[in-house]
PDB file with one MODEL, atoms N, CA, C and O in Angstrom:
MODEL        1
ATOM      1  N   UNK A   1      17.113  17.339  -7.025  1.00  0.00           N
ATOM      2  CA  UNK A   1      15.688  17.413  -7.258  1.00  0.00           C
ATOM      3  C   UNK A   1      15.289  16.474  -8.391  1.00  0.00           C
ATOM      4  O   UNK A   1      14.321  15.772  -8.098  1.00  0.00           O
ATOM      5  N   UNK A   2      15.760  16.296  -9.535  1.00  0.00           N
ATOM      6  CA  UNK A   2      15.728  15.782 -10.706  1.00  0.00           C
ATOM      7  C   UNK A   2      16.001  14.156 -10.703  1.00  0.00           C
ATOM      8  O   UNK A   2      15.515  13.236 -11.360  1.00  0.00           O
ATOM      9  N   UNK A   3      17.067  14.224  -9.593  1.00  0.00           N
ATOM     10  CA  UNK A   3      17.249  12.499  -9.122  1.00  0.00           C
ATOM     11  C   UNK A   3      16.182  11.861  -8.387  1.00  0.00           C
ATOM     12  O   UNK A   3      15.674  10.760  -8.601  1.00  0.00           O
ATOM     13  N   UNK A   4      15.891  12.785  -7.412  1.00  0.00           N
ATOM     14  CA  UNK A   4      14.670  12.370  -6.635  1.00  0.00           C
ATOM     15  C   UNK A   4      13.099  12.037  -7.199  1.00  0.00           C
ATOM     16  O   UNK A   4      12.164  11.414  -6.697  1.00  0.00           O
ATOM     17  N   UNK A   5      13.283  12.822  -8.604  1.00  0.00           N
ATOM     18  CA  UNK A   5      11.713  12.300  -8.839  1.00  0.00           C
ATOM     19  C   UNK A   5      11.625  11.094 -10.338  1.00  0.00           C
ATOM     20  O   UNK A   5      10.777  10.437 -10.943  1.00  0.00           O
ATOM     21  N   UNK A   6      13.382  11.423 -10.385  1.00  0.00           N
ATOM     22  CA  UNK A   6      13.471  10.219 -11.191  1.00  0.00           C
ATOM     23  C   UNK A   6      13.496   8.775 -10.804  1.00  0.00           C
ATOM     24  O   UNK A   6      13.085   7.866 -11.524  1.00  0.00           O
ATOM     25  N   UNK A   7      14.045   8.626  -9.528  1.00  0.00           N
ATOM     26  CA  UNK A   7      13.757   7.317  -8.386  1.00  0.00           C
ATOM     27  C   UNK A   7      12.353   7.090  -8.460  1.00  0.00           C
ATOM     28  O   UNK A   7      11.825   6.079  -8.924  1.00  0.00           O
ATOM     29  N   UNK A   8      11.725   8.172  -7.937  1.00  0.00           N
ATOM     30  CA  UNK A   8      10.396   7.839  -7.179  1.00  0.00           C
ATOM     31  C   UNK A   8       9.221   6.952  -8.351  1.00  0.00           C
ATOM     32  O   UNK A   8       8.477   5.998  -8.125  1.00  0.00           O
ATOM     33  N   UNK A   9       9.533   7.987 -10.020  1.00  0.00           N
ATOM     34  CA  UNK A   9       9.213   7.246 -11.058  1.00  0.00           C
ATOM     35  C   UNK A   9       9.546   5.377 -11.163  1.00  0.00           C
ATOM     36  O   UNK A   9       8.853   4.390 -11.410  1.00  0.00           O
ATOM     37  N   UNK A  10      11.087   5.640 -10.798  1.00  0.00           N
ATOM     38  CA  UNK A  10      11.833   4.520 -10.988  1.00  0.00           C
ATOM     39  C   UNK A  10      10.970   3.435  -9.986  1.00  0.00           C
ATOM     40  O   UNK A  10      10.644   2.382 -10.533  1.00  0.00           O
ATOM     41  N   UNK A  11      10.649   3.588  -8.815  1.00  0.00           N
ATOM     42  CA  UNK A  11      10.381   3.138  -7.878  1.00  0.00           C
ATOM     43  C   UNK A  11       8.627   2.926  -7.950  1.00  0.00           C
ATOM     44  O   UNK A  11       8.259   2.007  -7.217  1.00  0.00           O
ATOM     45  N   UNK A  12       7.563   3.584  -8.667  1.00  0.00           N
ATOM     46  CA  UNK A  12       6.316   3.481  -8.792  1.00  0.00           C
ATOM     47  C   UNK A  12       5.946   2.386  -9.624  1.00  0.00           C
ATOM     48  O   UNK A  12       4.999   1.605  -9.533  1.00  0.00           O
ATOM     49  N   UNK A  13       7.269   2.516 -10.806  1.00  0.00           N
ATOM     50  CA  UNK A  13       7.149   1.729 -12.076  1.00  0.00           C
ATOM     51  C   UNK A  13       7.433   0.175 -11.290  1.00  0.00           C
ATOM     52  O   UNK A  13       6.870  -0.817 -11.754  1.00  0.00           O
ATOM     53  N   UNK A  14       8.056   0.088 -10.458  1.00  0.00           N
ATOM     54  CA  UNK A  14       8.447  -1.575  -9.999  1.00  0.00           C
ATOM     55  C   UNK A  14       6.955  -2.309  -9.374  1.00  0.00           C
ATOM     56  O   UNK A  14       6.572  -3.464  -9.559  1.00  0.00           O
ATOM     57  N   UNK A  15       6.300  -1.239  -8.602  1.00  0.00           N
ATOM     58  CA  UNK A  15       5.127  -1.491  -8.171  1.00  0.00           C
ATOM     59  C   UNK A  15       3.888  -2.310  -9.257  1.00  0.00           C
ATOM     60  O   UNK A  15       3.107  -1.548  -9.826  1.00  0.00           O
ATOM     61  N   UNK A  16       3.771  -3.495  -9.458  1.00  0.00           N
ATOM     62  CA  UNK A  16       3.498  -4.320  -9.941  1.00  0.00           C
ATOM     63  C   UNK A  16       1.896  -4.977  -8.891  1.00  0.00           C
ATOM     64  O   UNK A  16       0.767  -4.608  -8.567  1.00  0.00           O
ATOM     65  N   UNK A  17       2.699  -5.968  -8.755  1.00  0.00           N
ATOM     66  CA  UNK A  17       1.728  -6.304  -7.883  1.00  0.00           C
ATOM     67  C   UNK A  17       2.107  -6.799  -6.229  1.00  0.00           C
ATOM     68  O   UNK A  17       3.010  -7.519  -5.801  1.00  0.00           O
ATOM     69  N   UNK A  18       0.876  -5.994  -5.464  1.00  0.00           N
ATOM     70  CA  UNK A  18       1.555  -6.166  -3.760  1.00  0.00           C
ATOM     71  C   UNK A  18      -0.137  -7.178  -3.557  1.00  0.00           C
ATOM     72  O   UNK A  18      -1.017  -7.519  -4.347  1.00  0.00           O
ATOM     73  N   UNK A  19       0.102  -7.366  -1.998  1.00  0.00           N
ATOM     74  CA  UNK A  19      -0.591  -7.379  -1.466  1.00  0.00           C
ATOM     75  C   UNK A  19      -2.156  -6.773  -1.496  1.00  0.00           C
ATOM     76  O   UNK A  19      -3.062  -7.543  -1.176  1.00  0.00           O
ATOM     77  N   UNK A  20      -2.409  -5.676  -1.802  1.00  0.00           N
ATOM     78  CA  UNK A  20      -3.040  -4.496  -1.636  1.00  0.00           C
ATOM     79  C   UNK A  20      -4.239  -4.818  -3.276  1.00  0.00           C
ATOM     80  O   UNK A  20      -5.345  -4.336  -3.521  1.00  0.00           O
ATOM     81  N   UNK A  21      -3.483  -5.693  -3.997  1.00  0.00           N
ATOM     82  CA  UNK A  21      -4.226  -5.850  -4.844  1.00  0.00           C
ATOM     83  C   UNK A  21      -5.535  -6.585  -4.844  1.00  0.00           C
ATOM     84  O   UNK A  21      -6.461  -6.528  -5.654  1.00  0.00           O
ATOM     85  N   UNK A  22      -5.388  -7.332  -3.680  1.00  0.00           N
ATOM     86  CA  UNK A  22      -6.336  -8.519  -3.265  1.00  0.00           C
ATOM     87  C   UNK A  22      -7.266  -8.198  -2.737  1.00  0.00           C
ATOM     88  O   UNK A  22      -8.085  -9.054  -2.403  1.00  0.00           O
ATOM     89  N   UNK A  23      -7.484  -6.824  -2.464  1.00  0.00           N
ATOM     90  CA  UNK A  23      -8.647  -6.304  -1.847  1.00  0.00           C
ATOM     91  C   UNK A  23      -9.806  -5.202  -2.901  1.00  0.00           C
ATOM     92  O   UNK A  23      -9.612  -4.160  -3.527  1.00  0.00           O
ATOM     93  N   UNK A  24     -10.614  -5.784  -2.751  1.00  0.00           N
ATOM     94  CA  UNK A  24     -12.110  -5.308  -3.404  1.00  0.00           C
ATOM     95  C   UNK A  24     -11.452  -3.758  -2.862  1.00  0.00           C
ATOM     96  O   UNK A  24     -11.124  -3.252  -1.789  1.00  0.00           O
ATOM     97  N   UNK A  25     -11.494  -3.324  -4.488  1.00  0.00           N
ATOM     98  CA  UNK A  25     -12.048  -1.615  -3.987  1.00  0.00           C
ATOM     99  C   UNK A  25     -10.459  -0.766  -4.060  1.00  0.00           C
ATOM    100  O   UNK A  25     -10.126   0.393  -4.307  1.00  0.00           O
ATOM    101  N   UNK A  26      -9.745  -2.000  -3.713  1.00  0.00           N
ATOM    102  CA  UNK A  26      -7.962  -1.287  -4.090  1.00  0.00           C
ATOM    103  C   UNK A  26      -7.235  -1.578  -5.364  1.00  0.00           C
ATOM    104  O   UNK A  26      -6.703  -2.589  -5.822  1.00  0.00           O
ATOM    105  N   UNK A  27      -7.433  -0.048  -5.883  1.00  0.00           N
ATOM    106  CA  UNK A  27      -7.121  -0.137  -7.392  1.00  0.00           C
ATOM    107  C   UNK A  27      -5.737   0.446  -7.526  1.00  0.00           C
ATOM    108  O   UNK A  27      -5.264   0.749  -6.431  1.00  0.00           O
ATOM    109  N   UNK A  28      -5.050   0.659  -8.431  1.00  0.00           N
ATOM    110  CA  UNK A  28      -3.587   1.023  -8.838  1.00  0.00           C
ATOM    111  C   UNK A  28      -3.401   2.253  -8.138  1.00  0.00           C
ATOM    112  O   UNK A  28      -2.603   2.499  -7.234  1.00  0.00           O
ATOM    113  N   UNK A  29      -4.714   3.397  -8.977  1.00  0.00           N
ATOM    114  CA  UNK A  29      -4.052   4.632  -8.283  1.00  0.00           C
ATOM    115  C   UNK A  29      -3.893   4.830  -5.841  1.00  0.00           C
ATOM    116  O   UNK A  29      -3.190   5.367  -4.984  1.00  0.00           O
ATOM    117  N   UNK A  30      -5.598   3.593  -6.029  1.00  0.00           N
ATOM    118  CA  UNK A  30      -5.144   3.825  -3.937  1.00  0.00           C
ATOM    119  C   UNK A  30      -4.056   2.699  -3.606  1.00  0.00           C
ATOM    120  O   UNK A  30      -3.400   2.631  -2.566  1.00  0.00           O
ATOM    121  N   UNK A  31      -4.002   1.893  -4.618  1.00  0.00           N
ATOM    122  CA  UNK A  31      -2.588   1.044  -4.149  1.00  0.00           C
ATOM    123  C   UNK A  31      -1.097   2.456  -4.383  1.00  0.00           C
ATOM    124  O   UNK A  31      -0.517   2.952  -3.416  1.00  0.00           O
ATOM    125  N   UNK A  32      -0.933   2.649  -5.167  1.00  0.00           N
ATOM    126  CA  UNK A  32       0.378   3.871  -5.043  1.00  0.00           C
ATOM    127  C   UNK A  32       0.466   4.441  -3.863  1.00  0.00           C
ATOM    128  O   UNK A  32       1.345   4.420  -3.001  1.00  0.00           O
ATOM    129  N   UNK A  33      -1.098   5.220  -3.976  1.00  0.00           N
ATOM    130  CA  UNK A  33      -1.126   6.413  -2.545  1.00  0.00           C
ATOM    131  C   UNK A  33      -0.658   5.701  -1.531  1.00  0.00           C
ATOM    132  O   UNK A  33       0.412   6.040  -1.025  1.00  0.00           O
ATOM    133  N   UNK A  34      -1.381   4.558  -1.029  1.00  0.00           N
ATOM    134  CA  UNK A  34      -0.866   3.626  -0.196  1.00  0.00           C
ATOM    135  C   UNK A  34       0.793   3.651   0.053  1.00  0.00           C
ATOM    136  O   UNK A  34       1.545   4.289   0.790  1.00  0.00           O
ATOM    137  N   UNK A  35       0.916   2.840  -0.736  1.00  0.00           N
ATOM    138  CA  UNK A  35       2.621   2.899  -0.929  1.00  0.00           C
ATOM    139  C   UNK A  35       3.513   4.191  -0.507  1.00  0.00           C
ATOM    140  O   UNK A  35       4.488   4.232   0.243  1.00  0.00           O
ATOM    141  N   UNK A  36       3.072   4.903  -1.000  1.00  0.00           N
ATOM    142  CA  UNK A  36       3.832   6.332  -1.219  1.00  0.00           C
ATOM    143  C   UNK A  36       3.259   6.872   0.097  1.00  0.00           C
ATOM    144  O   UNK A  36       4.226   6.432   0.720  1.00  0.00           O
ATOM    145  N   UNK A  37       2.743   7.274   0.769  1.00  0.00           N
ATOM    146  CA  UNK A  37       2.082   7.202   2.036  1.00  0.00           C
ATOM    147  C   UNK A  37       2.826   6.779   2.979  1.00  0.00           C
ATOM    148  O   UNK A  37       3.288   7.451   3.901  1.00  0.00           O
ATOM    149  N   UNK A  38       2.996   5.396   2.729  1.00  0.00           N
ATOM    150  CA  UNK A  38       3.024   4.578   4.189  1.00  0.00           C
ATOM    151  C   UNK A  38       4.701   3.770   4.156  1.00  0.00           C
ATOM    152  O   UNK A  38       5.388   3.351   5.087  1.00  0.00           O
ATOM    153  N   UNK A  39       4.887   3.786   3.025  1.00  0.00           N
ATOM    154  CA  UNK A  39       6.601   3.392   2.609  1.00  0.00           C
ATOM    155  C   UNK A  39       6.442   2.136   2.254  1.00  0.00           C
ATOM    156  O   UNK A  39       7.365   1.918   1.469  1.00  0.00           O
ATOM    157  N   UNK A  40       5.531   0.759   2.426  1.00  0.00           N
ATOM    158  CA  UNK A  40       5.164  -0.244   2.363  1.00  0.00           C
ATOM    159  C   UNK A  40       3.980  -0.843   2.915  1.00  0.00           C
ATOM    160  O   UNK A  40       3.230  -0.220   3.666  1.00  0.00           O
ATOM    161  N   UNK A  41       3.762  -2.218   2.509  1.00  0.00           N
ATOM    162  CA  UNK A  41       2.741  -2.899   2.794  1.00  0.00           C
ATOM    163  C   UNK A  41       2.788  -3.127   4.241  1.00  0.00           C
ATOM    164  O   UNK A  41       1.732  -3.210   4.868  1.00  0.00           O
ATOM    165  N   UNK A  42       4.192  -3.260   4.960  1.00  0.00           N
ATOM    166  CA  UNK A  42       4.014  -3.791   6.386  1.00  0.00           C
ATOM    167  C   UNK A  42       3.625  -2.381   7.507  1.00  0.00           C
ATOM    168  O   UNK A  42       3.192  -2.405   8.660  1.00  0.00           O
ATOM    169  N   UNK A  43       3.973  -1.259   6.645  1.00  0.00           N
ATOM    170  CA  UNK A  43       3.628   0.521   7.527  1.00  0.00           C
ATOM    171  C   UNK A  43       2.454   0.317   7.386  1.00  0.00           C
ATOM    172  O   UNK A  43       1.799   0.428   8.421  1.00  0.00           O
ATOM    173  N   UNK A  44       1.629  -0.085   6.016  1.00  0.00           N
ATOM    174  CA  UNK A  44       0.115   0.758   6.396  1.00  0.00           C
ATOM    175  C   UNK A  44      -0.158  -0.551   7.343  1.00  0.00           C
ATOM    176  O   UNK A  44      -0.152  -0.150   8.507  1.00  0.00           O
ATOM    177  N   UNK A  45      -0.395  -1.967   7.291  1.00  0.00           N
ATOM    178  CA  UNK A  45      -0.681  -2.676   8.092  1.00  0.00           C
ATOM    179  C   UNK A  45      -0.378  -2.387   9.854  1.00  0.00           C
ATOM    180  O   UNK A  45      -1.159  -2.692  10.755  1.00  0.00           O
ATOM    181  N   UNK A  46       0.511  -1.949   9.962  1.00  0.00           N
ATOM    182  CA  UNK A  46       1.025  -1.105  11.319  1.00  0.00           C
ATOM    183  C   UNK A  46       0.434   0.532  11.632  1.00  0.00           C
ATOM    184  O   UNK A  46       0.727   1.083  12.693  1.00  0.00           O
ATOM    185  N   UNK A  47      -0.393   1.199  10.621  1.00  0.00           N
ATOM    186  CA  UNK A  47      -0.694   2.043  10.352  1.00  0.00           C
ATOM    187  C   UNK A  47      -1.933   2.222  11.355  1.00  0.00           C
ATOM    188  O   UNK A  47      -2.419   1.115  11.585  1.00  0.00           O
ATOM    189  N   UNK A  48      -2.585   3.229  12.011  1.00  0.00           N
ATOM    190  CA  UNK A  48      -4.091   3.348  12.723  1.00  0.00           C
ATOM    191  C   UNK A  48      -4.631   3.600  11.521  1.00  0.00           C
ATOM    192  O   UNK A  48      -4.051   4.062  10.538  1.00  0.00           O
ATOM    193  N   UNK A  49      -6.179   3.166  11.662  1.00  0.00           N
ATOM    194  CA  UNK A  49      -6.806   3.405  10.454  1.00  0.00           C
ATOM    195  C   UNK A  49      -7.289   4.370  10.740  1.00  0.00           C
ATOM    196  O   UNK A  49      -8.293   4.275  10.034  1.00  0.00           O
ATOM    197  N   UNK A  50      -7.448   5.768  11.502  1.00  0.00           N
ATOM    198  CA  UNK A  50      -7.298   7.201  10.945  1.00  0.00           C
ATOM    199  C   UNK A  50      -6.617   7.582   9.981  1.00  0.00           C
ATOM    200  O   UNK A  50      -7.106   8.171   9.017  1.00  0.00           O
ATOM    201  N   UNK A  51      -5.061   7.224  10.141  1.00  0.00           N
ATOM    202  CA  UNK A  51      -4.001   7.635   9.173  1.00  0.00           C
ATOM    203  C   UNK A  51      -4.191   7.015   7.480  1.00  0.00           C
ATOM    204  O   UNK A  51      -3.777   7.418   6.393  1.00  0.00           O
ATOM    205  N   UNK A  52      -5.081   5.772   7.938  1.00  0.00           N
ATOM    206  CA  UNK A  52      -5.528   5.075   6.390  1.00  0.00           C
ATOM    207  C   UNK A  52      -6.425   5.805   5.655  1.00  0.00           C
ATOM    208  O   UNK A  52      -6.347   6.303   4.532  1.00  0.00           O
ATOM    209  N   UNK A  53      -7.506   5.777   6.688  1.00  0.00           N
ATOM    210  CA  UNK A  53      -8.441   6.476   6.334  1.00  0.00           C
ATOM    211  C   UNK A  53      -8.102   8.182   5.474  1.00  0.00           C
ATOM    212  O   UNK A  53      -8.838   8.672   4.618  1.00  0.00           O
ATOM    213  N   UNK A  54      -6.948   8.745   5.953  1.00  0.00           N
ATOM    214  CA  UNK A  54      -6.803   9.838   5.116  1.00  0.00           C
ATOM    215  C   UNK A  54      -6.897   9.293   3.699  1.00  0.00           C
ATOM    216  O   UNK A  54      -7.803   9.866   3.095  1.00  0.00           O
ATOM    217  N   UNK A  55      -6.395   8.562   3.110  1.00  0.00           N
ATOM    218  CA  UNK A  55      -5.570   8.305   2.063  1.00  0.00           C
ATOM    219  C   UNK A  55      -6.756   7.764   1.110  1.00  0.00           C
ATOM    220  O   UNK A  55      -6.775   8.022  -0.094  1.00  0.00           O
ATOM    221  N   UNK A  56      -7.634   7.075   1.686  1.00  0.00           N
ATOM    222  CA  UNK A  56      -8.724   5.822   1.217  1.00  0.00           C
ATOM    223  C   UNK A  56      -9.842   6.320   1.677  1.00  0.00           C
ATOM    224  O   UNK A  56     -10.514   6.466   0.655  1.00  0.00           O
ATOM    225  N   UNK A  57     -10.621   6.761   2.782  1.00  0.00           N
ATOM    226  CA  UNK A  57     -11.466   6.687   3.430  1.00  0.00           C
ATOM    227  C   UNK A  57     -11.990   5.858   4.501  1.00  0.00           C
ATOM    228  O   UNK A  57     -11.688   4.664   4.513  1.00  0.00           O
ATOM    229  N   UNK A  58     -12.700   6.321   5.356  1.00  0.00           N
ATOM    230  CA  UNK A  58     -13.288   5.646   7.015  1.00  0.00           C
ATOM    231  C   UNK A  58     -13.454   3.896   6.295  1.00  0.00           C
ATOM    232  O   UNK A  58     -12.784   2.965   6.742  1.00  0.00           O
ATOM    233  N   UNK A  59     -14.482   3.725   5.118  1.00  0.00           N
ATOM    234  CA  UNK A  59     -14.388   2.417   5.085  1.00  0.00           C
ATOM    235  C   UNK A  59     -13.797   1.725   4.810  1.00  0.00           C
ATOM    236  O   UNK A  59     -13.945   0.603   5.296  1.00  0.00           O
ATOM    237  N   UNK A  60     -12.745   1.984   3.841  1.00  0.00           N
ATOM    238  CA  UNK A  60     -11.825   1.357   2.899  1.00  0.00           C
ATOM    239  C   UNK A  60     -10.771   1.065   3.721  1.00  0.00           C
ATOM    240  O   UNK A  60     -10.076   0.077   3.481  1.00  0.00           O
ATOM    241  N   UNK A  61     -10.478   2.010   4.957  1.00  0.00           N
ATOM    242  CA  UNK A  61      -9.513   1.764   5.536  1.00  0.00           C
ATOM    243  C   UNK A  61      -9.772   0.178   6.879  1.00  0.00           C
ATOM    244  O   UNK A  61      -9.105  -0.622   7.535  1.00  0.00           O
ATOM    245  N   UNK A  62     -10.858   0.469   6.662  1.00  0.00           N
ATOM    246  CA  UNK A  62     -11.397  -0.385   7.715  1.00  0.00           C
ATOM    247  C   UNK A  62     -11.292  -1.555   6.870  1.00  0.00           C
ATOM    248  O   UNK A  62     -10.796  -2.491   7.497  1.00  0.00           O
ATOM    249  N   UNK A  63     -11.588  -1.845   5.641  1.00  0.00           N
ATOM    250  CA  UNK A  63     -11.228  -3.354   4.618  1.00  0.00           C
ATOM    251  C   UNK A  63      -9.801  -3.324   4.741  1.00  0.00           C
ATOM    252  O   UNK A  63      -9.370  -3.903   5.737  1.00  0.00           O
ATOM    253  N   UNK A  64      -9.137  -2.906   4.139  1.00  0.00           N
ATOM    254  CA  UNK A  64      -7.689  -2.665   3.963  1.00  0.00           C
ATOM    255  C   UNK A  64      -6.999  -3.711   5.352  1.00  0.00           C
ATOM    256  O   UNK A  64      -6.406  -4.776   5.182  1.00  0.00           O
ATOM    257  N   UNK A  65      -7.278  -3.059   6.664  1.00  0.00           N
ATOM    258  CA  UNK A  65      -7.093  -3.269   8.094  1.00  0.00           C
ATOM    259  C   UNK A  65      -7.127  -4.317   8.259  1.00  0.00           C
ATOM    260  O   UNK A  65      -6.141  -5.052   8.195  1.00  0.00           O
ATOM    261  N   UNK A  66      -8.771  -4.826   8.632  1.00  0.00           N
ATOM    262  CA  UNK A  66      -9.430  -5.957   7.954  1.00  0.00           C
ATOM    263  C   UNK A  66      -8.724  -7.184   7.340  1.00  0.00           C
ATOM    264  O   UNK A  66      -8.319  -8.216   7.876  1.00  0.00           O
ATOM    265  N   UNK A  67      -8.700  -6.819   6.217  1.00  0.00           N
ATOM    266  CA  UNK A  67      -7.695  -8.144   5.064  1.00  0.00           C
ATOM    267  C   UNK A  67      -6.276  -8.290   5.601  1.00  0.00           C
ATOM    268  O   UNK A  67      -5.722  -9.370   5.809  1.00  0.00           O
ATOM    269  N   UNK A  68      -5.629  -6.808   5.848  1.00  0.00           N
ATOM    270  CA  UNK A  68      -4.310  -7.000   6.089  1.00  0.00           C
ATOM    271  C   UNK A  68      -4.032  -8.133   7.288  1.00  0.00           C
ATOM    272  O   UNK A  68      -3.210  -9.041   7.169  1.00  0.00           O
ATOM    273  N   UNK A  69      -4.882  -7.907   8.486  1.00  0.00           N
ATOM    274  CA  UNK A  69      -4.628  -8.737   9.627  1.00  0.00           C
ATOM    275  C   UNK A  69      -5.296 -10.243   9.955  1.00  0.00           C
ATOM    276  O   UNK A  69      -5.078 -10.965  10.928  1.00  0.00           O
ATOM    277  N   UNK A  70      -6.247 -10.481   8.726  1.00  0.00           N
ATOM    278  CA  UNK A  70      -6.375 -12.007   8.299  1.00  0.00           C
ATOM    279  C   UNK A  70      -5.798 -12.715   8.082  1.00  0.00           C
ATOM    280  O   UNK A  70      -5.952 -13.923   8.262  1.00  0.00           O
ATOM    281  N   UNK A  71      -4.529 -11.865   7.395  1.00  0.00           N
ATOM    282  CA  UNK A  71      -3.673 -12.531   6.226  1.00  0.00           C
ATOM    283  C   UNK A  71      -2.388 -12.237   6.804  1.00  0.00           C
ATOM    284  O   UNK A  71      -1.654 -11.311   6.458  1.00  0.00           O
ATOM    285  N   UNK A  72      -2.109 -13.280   7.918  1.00  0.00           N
ATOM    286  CA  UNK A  72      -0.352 -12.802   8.536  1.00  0.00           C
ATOM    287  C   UNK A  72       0.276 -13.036   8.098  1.00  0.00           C
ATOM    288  O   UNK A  72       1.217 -12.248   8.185  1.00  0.00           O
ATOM    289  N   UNK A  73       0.452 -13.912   7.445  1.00  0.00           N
ATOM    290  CA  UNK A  73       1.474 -14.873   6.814  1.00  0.00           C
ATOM    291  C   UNK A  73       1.977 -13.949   5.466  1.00  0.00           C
ATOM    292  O   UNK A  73       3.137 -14.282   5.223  1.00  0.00           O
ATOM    293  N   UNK A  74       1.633 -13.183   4.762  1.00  0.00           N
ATOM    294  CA  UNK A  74       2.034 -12.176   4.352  1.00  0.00           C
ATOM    295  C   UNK A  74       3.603 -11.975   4.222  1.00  0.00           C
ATOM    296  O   UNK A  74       4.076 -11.221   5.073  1.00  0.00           O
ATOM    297  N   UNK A  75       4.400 -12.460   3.401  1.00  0.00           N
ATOM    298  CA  UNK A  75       5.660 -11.853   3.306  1.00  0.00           C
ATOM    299  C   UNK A  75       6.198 -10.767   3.236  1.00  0.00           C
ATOM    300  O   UNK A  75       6.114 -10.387   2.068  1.00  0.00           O
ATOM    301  N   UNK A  76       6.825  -9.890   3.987  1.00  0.00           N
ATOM    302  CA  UNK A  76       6.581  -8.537   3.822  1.00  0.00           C
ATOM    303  C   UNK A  76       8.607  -8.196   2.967  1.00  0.00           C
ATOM    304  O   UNK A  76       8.883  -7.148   2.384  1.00  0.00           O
ATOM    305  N   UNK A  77       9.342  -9.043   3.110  1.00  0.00           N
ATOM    306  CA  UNK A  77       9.848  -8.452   2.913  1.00  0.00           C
ATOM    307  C   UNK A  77       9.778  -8.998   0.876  1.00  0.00           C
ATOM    308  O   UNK A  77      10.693  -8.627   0.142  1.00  0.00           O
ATOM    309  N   UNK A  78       9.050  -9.523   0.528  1.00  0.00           N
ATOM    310  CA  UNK A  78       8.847  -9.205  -0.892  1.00  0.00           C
ATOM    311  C   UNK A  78       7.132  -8.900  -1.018  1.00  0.00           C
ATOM    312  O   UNK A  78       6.418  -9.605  -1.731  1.00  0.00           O
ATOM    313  N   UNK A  79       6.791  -8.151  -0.495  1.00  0.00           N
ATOM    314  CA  UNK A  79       5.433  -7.772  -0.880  1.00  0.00           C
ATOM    315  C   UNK A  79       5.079  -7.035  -2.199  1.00  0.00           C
ATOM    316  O   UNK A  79       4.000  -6.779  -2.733  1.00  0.00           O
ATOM    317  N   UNK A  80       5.822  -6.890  -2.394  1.00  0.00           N
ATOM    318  CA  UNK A  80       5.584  -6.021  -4.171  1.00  0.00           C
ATOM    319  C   UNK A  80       6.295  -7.149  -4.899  1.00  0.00           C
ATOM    320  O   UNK A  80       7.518  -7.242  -4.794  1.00  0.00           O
ATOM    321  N   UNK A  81       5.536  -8.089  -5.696  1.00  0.00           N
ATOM    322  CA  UNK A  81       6.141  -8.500  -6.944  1.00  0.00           C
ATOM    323  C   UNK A  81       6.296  -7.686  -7.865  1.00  0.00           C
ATOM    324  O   UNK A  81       5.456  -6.794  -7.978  1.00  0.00           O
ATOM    325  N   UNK A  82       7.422  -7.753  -8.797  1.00  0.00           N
ATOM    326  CA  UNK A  82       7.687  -7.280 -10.017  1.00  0.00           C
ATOM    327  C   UNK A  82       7.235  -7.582 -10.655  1.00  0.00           C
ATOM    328  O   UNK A  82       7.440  -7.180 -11.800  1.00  0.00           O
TER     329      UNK A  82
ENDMDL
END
């Protein structure tokens, strides 16, 4: 139990800067939820925006969606800079 939420700390703290930052309206704490949510930048992008929408709301999820699929080129497997 104690390991697990010491990772997850470990793992919030690396969260720097993603993708997710580039969008009007996505701030640290809905960038986390995001994250923590969806496991990464390339899940919520694969994500229905119902399931976004929990997290953010009907519109936000619809920007989020939006930006994500403008922007393919998107590296996903370093999407979180340190």
């Amino acid at each position: 139990r104690f390991a697990n939420a010491y990772h997850q700390k470990l793992r919030e703290r690396r969260i720097v800067f993603s993708v997710l930052d580039e969008i009007k309206g996505i701030g640290e704490k809905r960038k986390r939820e995001l994250i923590r949510r969806f496991g990464s930048v390339r899940h919520v992008r694969e994500a229905p925006a119902d399931q976004i929408a929990e997290v953010v709301g009907p519109k936000m999820a619809q920007k989020v969606l939006e930006y994500l699929r403008q922007h393919p080129d998107v590296r996903y497997k370093d999407e979180v800079v340190r």
